[in-house]
N, C-alpha and C positions, 0 to 999 in steps of 0.2 A: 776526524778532528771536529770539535761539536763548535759551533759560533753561534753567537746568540747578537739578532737587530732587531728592529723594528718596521712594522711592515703595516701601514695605513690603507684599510680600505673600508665601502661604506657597503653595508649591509642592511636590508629588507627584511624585519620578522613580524609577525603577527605576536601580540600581546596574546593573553590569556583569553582578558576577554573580547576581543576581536573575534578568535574564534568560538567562544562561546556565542556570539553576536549572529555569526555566520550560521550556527548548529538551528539558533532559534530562528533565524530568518529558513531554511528547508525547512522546520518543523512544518506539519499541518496545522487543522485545527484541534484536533481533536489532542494531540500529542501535545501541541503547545498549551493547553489544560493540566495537564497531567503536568510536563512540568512548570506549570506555573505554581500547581498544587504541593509541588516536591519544594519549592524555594519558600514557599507560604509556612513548610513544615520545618524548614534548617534555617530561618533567617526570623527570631522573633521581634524584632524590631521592622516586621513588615505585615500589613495585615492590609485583607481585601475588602470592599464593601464601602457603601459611602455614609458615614456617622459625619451630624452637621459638629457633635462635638469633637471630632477629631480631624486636625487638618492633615490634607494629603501634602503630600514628600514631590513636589514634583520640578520639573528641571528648570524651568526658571531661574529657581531658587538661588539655585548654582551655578550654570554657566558665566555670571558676570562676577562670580565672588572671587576675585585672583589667592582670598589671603585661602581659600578652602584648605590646600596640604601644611599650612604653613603651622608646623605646631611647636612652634619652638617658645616659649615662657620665659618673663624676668626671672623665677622664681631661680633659687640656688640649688631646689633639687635635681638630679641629674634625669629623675622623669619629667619628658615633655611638660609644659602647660598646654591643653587644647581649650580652644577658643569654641566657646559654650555656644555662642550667638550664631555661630554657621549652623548648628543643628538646630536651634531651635523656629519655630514656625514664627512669620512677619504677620502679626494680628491685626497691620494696616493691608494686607494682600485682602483684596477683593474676594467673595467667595464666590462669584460665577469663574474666576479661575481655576479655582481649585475646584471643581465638578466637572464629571462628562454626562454629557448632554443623550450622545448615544446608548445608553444605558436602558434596558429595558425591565421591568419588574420579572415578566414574561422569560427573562432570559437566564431567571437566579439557578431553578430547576431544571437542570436539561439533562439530568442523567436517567437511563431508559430500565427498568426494571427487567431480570431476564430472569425467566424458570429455569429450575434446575431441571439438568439436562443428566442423559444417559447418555456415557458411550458407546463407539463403537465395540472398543473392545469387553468393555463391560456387559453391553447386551447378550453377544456371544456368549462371556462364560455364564451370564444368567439362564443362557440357553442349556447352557450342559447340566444346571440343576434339574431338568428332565429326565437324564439318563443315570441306569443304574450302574455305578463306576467303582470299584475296587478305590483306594487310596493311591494305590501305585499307577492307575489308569486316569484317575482325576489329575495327578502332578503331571503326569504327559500330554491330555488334553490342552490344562491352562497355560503349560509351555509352549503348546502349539499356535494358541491360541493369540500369547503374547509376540508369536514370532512373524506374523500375517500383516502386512502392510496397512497403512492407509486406503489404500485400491479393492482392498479383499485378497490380496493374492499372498501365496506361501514360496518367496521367491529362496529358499535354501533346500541342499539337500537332505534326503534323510539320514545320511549317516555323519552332515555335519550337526545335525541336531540331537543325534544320539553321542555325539562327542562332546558339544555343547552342553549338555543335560549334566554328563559324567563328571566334567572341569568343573561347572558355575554352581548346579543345583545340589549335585554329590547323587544325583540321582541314574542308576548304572541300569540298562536297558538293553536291546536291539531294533537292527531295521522293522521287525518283525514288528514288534508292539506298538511301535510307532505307527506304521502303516496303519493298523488295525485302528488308531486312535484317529488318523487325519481322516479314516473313511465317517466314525462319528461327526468331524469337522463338516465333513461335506454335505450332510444333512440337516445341518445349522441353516439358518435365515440370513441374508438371504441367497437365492440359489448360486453357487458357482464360488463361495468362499473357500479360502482354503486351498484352491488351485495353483498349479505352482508354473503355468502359463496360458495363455488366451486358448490353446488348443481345447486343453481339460477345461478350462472355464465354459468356455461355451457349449462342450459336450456335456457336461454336469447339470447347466441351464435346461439345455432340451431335455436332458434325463427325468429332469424335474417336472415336465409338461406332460397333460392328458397324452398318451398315443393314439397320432391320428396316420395318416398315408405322410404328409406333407411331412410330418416332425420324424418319421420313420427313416425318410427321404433325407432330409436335413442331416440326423445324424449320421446316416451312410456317406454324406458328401465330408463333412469335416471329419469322420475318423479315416476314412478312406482315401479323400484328396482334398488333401486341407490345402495344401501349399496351391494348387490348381484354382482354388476359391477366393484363396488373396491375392491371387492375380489377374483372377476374373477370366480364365479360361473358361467362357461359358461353351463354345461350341467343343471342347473337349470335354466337359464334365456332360453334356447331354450325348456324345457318343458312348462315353465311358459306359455311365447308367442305363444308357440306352430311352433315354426319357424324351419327350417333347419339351418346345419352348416354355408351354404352360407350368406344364409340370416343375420345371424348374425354377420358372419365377414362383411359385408358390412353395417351393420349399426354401428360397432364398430370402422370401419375407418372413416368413418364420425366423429365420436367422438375424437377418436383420432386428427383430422385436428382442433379442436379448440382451443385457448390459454387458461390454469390455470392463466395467468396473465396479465388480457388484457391490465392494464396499461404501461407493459414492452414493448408494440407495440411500443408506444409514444417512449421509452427514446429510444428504437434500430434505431430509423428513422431517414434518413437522416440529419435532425437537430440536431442530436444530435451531440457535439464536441468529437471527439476521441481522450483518453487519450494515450500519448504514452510513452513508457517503454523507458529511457534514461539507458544507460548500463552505470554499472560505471566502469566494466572493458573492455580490448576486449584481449581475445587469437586470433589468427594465429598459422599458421604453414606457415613456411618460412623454405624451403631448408631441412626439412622430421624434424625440430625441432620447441616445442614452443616457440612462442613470446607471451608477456604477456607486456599490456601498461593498463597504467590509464588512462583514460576519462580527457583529458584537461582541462574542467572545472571543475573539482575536485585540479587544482594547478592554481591558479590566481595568476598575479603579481598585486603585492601590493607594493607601498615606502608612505613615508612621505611626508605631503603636504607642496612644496618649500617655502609658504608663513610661514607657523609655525618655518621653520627653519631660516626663513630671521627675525621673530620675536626676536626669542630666541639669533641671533647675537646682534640685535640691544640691547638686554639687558644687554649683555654679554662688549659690545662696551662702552657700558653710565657708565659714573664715578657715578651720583646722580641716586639708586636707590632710590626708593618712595617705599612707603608700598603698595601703587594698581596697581602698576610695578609687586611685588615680587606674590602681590596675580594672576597676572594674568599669570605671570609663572610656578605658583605654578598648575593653571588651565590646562595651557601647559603641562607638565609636566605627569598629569594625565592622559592624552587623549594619549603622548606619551608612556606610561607606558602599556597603552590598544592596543595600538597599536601594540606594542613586541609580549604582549602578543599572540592578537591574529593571527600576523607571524607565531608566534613560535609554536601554538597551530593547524596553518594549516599543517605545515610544518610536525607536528608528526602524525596528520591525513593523508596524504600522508605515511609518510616511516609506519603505523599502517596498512594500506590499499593493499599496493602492497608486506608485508613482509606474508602479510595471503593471499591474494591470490595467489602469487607465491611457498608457500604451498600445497595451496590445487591442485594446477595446476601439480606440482610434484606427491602428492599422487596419484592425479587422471589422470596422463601420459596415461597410457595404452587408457583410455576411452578417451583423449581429441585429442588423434590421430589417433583413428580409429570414433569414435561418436557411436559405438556400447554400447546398455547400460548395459548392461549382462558382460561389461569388468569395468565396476564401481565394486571398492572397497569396504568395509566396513569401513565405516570411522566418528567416534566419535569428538566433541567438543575437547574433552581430546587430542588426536591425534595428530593437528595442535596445541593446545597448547602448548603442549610438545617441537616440529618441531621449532617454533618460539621464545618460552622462554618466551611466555604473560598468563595473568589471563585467564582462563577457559571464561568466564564473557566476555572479552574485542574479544576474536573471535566470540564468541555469538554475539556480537553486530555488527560485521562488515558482519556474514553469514546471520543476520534476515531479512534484508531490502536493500541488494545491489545485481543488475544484473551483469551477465554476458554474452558479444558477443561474442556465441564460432562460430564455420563454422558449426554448426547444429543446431545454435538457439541459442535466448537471454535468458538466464532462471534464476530463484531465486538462489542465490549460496547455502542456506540451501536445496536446492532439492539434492545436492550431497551428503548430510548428509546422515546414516544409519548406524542400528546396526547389527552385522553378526550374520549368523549363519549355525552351522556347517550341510553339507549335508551326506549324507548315505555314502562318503568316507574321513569323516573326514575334510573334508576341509573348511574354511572360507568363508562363499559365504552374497555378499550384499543383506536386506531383499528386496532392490528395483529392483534385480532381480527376488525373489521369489512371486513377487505383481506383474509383468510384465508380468510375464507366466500364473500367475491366471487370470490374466485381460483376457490375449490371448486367453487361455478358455473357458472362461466365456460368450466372443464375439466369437468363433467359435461353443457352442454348438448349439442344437436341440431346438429351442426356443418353438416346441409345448411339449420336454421332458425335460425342464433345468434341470440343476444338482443340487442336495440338498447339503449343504456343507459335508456331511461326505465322497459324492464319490467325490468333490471337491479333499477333502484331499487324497482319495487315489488314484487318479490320481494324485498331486503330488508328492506324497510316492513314486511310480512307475516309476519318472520323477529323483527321487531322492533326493528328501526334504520334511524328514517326520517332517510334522508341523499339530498341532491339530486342529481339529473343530472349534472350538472357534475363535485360530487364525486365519482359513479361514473368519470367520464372522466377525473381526476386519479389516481385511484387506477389504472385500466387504464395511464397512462400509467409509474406509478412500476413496474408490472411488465413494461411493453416490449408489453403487449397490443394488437392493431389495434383496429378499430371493428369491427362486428358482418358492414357487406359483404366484410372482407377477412378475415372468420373464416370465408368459406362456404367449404365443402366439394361438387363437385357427388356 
């Protein structure tokens, strides 16, 4: 039986541009360029750059005007009248308000030129124009070629690529010629491409080295007991071979000297274009106090373009509106409307940006005037929300993805983050100092006796911060460190 009532309740949603408002506050800086560049191109009623003949669009303008949405007209036609005067620019508004001060000539230019570059994969096949290749041998090459990772490695089988071939290219084959093609591959620059695991990788490496005793040695050790090597059975691999201490450390540095990744050779190389870290804030210290500025191009000036507003007089002017007059105001209008918006919308990414970081710059005084990192605080999401009086959420957003230029480095602002914990005097101490000194450690032990983590932990029990096993081996984790038998040295 269907009944139909009414059911009253209040509901919470974020507007469009709210979250539009949200996306630009994570923006970096470099991204929030990009799209500032993308609204510059969809919104002509908005242009950047400061002309004394054009006034800028800015919020003032508007916040006090209650009549702004109100576009309702005496007129008897059923299109709105809009009220011309809300868009047009107050020619008694002072002009040091409409100018930013922060603006540097210096700053117009900041995009970096970058040579064209070669691929990795492209180098390779330029490699194969070396060798003398049938047609049917060149299509299997550059399939092989195309099918090698980022790493250098050839992680499929051969007969899923002789099926591959058959399905995509229409090109009909065997393991046979395949083979015969990947061993061309292997001869390719640089050594160890092409392999289709770290085993062969590394064998193909030594392959590729003068033979000497030691490289002789080495390859005996990884085709013969490979698995014994990455576990660092060293007094079994010198029974096996029957070799001395020496001996094996010197075929083991051989090994060591080769790449796990030989295609990373390629991307590390001079060709390659260096990305670089645009800070979006910068601290100083000026006169034994911080100074804290925002990144210039995080505040662009922006006004409304003189021709939109010489439009909107001329309509404002004309006794006979027309209906494709009123519609092309109405057009006006819209683009004006986008354009407030996103003012207004930079403008709270700005005072959103310098109100959390001049937060956290506070909390973290001690540490940001000396650069010592043992003088970092313990300091939660929570914390600065509180400090500022925002969502949890909205400094999440502005710690995930923005730099900062302190006098000790450019670094992630969520790296200040951490949670405390109390030391053997009670006291609050940051866990990013308790991870500092294990590190220290870790790199000053006995690398033929590394530490297992329980004496990890009681070495810093004795330091005076008793934290458990476990969390030694969480912490070794968050820096990429092994366990103590794969830290031996022999």
């Amino acid at each position: 039986m269907l009944k139909q009532f009414l059911n009253l309740k209040l509901s919470q949603k974020l507007s469009p541009q709210q979250i539009q408002l949200m996306k630009m506050i994570q923006m970096p800086t470099q991204a929030f360029e990009q799209r500032l560049k993308e609204e510059l191109v969809e919104n002509p009623a908005l242009e950047s750059g400061r002309d004394e003949e054009q006034e800028l669009y800015e919020k003032d303008e508007f916040d006090n005007n209650e009549e702004y949405d109100d576009l309702v007209g005496s007129d008897n036609i059923e299109t709105d009248e809009i009220n011309i005067d809300e868009y047009l620019s107050n020619d008694e508004t002072p002009e040091y308000k409409l100018q930013a001060n922060n603006y540097s000539d210096d700053d117009d230019d900041r995009e970096i030129p970058f040579a064209a570059q070669t691929t990795f994969h492209q180098d390779l096949l330029n490699q194969l124009d070396t060798f003398l290749l049938t047609e049917e041998e060149r299509n299997i090459a550059e399939f092989l070629v195309g099918s090698i990772d980022d790493d250098g490695y050839l992680r499929r089988d051969v007969q899923d690529i002789v099926d591959d071939m058959a399905f995509t290219q229409g090109i009909y084959t065997d393991e046979k010629a395949v083979e015969k093609m990947l061993h061309i591959i292997y001869d390719l620059d640089p050594p160890g491409v092409g392999a289709r695991n770290l085993h062969e990788c590394l064998l193909l490496q030594l392959r590729h080295k003068t033979p000497t005793e030691y490289i002789a040695l080495a390859i005996n050790i990884i085709e013969n007991e490979f698995d014994a090597f990455i576990k660092k059975h060293y007094e079994k691999l010198m029974l096996t071979f029957e070799i001395s201490k020496e001996q094996l450390k010197k075929a083991i540095e051989e090994i060591e000297k080769l790449n796990p990744k030989p295609g990373g050779t390629f991307d590390s190389s001079s060709s390659r274009s260096i990305e670089q870290i645009v800070p979006d804030f910068i601290i100083r210290i000026v006169d034994g106090e911080l100074e804290l500025t925002l990144n210039s191009r995080n505040a662009p000036s922006l006004h409304v373009s003189k021709d939109y507003q010489e439009m909107l007089q001329t309509y404002k002017d004309s006794k006979d509106k027309s209906n494709s007059q009123k519609d092309a105001v109405m057009f006006i209008k819209q683009k004006l409307d986008s354009a407030k918006w996103f003012i207004d919308a930079i403008l709270q990414r700005q005072e959103t940006l310098y109100v959390t970081m001049n937060a956290i710059m506070h909390f973290q005084q001690e540490y940001f005037l000396d650069g010592e990192e043992t003088k970092l605080k313990p300091m939660i999401l929570k914390d600065i929300a509180d400090m500022v009086g925002m969502d949890i959420s909205t400094v999440s957003r502005v710690a995930s993805s923005k730099y900062v230029e302190t006098p000790y480095g450019t670094k992630l602002i969520k790296e200040y983050f951490s949670e405390s914990m109390k030391n053997d005097q009670g006291e609050d101490v940051s866990t990013l100092e308790i991870k500092k000194i294990l590190k220290t450690i870790i790199e000053e032990e006995d690398k033929h006796k590394p530490l297992p983590d329980d004496q990890l932990a009681e070495i810093l029990k004795e330091k005076g911060y008793p934290i458990a096993r476990r969390t030694i081996a969480k912490y070794r984790d968050l820096f990429d460190i092994p366990v103590a038998r794969m830290r031996k040295k022999i």
